[in-house]
N, C-alpha and C positions, 0 to 999 in steps of 0.2 A: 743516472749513469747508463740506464738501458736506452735509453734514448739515442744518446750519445753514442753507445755501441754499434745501436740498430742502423744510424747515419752514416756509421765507419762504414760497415761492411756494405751498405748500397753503393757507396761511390769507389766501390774495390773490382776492378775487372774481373777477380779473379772471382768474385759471389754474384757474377752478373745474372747469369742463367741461375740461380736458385730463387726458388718463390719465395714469396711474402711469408707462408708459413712457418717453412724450412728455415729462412733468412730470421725470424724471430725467434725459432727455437737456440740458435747459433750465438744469438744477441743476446739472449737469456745468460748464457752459461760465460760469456766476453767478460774480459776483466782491462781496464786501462791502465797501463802503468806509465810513469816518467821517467825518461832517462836525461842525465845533464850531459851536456857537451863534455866527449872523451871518456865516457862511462864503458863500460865493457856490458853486451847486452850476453851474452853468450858467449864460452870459449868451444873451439872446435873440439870433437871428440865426449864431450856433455853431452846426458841424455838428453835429449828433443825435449823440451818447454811446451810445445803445441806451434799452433800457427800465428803468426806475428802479422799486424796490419800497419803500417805508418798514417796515423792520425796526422801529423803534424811533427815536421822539424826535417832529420836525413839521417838516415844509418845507410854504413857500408859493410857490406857483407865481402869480408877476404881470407883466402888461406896460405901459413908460413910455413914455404916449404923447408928440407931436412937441411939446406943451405941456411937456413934464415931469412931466404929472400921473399918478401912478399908481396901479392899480386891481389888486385880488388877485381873481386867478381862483379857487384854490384854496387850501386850508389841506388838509394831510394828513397825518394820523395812520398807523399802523402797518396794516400791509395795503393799503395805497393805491399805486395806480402814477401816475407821469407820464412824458412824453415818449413815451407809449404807440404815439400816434397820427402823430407823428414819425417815429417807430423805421420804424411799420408803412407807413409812406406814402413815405419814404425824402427827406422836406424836413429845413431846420435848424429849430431850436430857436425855435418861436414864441414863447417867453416865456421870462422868467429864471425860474430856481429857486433859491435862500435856505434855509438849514436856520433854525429861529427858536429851535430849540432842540439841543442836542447830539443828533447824529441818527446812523444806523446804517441805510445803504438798502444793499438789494441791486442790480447791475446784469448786465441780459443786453448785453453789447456787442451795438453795433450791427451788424457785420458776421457773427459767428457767429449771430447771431438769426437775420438775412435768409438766411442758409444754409441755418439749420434750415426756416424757411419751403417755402424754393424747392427745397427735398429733398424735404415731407412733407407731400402735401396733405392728409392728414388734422387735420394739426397745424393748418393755415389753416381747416379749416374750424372746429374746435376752437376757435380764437382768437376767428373770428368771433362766435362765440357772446360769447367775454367782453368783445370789442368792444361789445357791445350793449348792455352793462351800463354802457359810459362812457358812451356816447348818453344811454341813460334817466336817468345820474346828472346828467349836462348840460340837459336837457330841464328836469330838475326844476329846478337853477339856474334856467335861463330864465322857469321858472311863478313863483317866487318874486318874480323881481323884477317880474316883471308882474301877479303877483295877488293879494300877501300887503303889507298896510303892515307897518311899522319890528317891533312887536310879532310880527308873524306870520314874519316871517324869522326874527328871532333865536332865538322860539319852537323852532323848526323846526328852527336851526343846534345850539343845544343839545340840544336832542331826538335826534338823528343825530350829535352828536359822541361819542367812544366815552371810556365812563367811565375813570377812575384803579379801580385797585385797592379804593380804600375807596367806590365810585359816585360820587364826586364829578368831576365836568370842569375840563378845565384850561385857560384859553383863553390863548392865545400873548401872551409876555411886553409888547409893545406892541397895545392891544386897538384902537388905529387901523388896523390890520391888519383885523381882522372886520370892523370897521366899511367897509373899503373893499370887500372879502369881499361884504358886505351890502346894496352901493351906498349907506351910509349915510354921515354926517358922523360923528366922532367925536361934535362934542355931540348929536345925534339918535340914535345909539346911548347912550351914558351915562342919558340922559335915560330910554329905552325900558329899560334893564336894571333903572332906578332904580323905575319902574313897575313891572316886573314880581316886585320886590323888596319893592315898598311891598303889592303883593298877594295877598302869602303862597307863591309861588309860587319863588322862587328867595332863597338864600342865599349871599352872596357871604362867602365867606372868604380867608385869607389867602393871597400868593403866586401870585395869579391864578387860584383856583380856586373854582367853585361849587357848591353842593350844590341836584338839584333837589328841591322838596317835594312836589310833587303835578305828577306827571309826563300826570296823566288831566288835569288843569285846561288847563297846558300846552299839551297837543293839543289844546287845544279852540280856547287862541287863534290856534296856528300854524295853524288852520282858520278863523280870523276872529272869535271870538268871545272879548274879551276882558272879565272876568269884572267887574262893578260891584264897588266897595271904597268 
């Protein structure tokens, strides 16, 4: 199972810059746990678990506001952490976490983490560094919904979703999910994938999966420019 762990946290952006050492003391104290599709990994407002690594499957990290409306922060695939920022900061759980599909994350508890921290300031500054990396992933959320319409998001969310084995993507079994992901409506999403299907640009196939065709065109729209048909 160390093995296992020590493999997670290498292919995790966020443990890029920590050394081999550091990275094995980390791996030592990791625990993997299963989650089934629809499982509740976390509710918001819970004390912080430690930091979360998706091994394998999709959790979406969202919060239900005082409406009951609710809006999906994240969607994350394999190599992705949450509760990062929690962990590091020592609050609860600002959002729920949901596996959407049978999932497999690793966990640094939270209290042996903050150990290793507060033992090793190299390790902190180390972190910092992949700290940086959530910011900038965040930031770009932020650009998107502020400067990309329905087309250029989506563009963007496939582009940066990380393929299946055969290149194709596999978007989570309820696609109301992206859509909230997207700040879209579900029919404003449908509508936009339909488009981008009507021109030549994406194939949707079976099982919630789709194949892209011209990934150069793509980028063009996820940059604003959505191609006449």
């Amino acid at each position: 199972m160390l093995e296992a762990a020590d493999e997670i946290l290498k292919s995790c952006p966020f443990f890029s810059r920590v050394d081999g050492e550091r990275l094995e003391r980390l791996a030592q104290i990791t625990r993997i746990h299963n989650f089934a599709k629809g499982r509740l990994i976390f509710r918001q407002g819970e004390p912080c678990p430690g930091v979360y690594i998706v091994a394998s499957g999709m959790v979406r990290v969202f919060k239900i506001g005082p409406n009951g409306k609710e809006h999906v922060l994240h969607i994350l695939g394999p190599g992705n952490t949450f509760a990062e920022v929690a962990a590091i900061g020592g609050f609860d759980c600002p959002a729920n976490a949901e596996a959407v599909a049978d999932s497999s994350c690793a966990l640094i508890p939270l209290e042996p983490f903050r150990k290793a921290l507060n033992e090793d300031h190299q390790l902190c500054l180390q972190m910092m560094i992949g700290l940086t990396f959530w910011v900038r992933h965040f930031l770009s959320l932020m650009e998107d919904l502020v400067l990309r319409d329905a087309a250029g998001r989506l563009s963007r969310f496939l582009l940066e979703a990380v393929p299946e084995t055969d290149g194709t993507v596999r978007l989570p079994t309820l696609k109301r999910h992206v859509a909230s992901h997207l700040n879209l409506t579900s029919e404003t999403f449908s509508r936009t994938l339909s488009r981008l299907i009507e021109a030549g640009l994406v194939i949707e196939l079976d099982n919630n999966r789709v194949q892209l065709t011209d990934a150069e065109r793509l980028r063009a729209v996820a940059d604003g420019y959505f191609p006449q048909f």
